[in-house]
Backbone as a printed PyTorch tensor [residue, N CA C, xyz], in Angstrom:
tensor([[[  0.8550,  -1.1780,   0.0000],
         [  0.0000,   0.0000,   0.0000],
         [  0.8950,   1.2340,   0.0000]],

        [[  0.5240,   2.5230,  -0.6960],
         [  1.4070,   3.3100,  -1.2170],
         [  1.4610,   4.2490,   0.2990]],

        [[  2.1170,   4.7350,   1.1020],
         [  2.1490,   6.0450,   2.2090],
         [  1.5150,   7.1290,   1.6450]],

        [[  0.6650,   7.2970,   2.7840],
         [ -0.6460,   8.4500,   2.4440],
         [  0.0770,   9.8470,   2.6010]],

        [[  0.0680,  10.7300,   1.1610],
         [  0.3440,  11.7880,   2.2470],
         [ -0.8780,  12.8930,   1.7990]],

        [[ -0.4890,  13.8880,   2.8660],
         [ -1.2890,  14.9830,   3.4120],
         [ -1.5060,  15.9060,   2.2730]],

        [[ -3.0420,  15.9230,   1.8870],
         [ -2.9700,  17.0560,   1.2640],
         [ -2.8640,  18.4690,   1.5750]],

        [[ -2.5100,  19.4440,   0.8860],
         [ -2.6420,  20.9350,   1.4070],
         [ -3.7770,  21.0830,   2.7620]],

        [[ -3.3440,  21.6570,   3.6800],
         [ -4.3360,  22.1220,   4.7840],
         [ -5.7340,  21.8800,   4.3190]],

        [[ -6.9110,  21.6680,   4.8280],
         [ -7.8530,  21.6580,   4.1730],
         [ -8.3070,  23.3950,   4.8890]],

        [[ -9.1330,  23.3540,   3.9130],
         [ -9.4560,  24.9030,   4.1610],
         [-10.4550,  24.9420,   5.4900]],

        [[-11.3710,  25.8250,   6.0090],
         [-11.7920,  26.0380,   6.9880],
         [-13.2350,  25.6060,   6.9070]],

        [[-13.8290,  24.8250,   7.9760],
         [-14.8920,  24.6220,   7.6400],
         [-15.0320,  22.8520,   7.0390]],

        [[-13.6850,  22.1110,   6.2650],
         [-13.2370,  21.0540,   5.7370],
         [-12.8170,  20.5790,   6.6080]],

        [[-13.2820,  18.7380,   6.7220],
         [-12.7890,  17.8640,   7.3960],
         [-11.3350,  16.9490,   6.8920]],

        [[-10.2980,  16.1740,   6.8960],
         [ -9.2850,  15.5180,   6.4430],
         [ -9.9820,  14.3070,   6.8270]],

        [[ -9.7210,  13.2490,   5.5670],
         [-10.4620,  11.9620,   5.6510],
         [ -9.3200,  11.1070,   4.7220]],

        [[ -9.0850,   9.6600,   5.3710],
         [ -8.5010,   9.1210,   5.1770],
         [ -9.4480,   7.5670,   4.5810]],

        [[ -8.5910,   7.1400,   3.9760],
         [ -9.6580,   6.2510,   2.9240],
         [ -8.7140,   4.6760,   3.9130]],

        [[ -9.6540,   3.7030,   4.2490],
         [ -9.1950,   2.5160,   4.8890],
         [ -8.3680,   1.5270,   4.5300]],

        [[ -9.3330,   1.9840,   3.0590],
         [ -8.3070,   0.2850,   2.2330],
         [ -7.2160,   0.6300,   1.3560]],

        [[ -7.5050,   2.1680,   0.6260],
         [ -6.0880,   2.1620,  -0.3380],
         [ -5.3250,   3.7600,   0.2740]],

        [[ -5.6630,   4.3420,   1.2910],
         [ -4.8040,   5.0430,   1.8890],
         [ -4.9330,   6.3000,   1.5960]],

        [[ -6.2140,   6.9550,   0.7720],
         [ -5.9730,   7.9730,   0.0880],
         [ -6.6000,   9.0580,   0.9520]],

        [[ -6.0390,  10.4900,   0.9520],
         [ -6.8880,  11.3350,   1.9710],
         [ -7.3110,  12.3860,   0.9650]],

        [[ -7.9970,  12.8610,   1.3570],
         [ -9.0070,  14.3450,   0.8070],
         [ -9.3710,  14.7800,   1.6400]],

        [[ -9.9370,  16.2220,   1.5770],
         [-10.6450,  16.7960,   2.4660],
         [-11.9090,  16.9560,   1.5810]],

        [[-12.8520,  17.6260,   2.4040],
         [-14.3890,  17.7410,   2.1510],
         [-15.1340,  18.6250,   2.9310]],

        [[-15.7360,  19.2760,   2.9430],
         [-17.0360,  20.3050,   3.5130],
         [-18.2400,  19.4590,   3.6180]],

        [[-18.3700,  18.3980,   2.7800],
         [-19.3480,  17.4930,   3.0560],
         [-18.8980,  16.4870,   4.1070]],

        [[-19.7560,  15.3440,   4.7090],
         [-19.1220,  14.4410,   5.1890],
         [-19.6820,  12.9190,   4.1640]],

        [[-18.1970,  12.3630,   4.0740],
         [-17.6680,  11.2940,   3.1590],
         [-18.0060,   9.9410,   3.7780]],

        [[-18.3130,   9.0910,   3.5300],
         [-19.0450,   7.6620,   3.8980],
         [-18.0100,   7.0270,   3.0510]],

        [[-17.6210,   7.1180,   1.8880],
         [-16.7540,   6.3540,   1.0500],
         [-15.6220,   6.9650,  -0.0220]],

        [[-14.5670,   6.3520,   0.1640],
         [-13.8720,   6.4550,  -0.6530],
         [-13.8190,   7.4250,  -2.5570]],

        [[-12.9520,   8.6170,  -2.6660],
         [-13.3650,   8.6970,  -3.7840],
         [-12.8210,   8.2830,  -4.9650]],

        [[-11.5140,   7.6520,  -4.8040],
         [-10.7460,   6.9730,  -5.3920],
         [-11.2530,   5.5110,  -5.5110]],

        [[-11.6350,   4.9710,  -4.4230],
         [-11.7650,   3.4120,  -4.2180],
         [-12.9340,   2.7910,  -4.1360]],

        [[-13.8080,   3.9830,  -3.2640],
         [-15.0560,   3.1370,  -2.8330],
         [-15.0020,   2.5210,  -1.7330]],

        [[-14.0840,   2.4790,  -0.8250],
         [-13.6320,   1.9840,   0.4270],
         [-14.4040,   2.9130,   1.4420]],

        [[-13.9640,   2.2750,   2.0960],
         [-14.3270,   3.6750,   3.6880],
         [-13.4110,   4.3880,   4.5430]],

        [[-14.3610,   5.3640,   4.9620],
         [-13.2250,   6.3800,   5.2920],
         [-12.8260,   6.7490,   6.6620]],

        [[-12.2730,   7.3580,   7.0470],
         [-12.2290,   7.5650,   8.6030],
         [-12.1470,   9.1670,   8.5030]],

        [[-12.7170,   9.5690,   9.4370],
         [-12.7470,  11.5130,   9.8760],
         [-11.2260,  11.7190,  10.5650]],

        [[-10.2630,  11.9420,   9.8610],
         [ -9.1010,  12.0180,  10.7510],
         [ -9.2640,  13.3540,  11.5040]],

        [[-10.0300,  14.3800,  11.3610],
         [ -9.9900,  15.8310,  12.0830],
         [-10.5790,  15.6220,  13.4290]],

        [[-11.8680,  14.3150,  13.5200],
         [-12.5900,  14.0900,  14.5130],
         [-11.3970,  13.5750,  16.0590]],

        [[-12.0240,  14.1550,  17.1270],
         [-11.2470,  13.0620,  18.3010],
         [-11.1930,  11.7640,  18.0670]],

        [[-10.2710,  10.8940,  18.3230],
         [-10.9060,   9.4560,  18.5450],
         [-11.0450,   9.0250,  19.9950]],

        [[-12.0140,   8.0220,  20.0900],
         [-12.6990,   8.1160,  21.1860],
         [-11.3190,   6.6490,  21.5300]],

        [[-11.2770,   6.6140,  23.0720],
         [-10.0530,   5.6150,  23.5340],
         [-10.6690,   4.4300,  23.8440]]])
């Protein structure tokens, strides 16, 4: 699997989302359920994670 990297800051208001299965991140103003590269799923990397 290729190392994810970071896109530009996401702008304000945009979440950073990381894709599960092929690693890919984007940001979004919407919130993302799936992958836009893959179709995979995604994780809210901006969100806390809960322990």
């Amino acid at each position: 699997m290729p190392t994810p990297t970071d896109p530009a800051p996401c702008a304000e208001g945009e979440d950073l989302y990381e894709c599960l299965d092929c690693g890919a991140r984007c940001c979004s103003a919407e919130r993302l359920t799936s992958c836009p590269d893959c179709d995979g799923r995604v994780e809210n990397l901006t969100e806390p994670r809960s322990e």
